[in-house]
C-alpha positions in Angstrom: -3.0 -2.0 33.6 -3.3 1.5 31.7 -6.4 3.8 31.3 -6.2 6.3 28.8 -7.8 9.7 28.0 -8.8 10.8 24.5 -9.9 14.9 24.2 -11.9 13.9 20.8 -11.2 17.3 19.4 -7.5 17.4 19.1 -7.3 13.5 19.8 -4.8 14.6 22.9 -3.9 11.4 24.3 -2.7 10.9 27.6 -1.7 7.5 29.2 -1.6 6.6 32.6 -0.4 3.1 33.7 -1.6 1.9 36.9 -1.4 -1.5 39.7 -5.1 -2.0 40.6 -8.2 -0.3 39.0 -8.5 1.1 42.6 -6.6 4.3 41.4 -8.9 4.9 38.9 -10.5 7.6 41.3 -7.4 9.5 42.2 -6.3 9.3 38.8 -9.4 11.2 37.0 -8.7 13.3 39.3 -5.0 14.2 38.5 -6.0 14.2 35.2 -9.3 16.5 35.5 -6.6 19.2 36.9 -3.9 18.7 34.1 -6.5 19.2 31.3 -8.2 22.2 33.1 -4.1 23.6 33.2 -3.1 22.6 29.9 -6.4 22.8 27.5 -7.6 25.7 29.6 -11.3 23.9 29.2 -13.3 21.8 31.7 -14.3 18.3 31.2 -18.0 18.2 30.2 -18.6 14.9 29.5 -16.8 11.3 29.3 -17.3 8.3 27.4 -16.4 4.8 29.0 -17.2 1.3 29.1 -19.2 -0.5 32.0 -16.4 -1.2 33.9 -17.1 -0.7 37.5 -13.8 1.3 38.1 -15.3 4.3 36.5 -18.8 3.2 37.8 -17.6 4.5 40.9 -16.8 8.0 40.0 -20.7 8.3 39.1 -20.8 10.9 42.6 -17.6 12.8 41.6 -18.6 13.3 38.0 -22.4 14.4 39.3 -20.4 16.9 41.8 -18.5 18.4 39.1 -21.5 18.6 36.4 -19.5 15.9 33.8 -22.3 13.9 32.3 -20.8 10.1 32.2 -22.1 8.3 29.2 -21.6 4.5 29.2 -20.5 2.1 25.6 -22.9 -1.1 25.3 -20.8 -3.9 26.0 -19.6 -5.3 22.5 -19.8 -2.8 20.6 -16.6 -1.4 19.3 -18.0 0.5 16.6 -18.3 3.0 19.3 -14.7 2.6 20.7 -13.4 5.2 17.7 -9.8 6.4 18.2 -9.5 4.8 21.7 -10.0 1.4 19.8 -7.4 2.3 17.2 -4.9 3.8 20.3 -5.3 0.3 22.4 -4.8 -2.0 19.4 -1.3 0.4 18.9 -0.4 0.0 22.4 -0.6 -3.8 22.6 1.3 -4.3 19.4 4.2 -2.0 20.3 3.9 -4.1 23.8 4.1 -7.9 22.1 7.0 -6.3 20.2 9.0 -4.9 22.6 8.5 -8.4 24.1 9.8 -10.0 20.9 12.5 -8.2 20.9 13.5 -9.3 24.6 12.9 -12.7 23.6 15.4 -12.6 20.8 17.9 -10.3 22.9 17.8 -13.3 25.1 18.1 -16.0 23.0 20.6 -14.7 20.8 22.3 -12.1 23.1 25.5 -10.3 21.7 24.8 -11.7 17.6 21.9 -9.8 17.4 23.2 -6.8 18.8 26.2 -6.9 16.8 23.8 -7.6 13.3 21.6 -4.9 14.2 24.5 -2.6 14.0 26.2 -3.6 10.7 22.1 -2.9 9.3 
């Protein structure tokens, strides 16, 4: 699983892959301290889905004074450049997975064609 952050100003991206949406929590976290470092700003607000992983953080954000604004299911109008940056990452995934699919069926031939291109 992945969650990535998105600072709409510069259109930073940071990715984080993850096991179980459990980590979510930790993870905002890490990532709260790495912007603060890097950008040198706070977080003031984020913008997520309903998903009940960062449902969750509703008391950390409150602690820390990030408002939390939630996307209506279905709408993807709304998504923006995280739409665009998820569509990127799953068609660089299905290709990397091609190309282990054709490394294995073809093995050395397509190795050795690949370098006469």
């Amino acid at each position: 699983m992945v969650i990535a952050f998105i600072y709409v100003y510069t259109k930073y991206f940071l990715l984080y892959l993850i096991q179980n949406k459990s980590q979510t929590h930790s993870i905002f976290k890490s990532f709260k301290i790495y912007f603060k470092n890097q950008v040198g700003f706070s977080i003031k607000s984020i913008q997520t889905d309903n998903a009940k992983e960062f449902l969750y953080l509703s008391s950390f954000l409150v602690k820390h004074g990030v408002q939390h604004c939630l996307i209506f299911p279905n709408t993807y109008e709304h998504n923006g450049s995280i739409g665009r940056k998820h569509s990127h990452i799953i068609d660089m995934e299905l290709a990397l997975l091609l190309v282990q699919v054709y490394f294995y069926l073809f093995g050395e031939k397509l190795f050795v064609l690949s370098l006469t291109l």
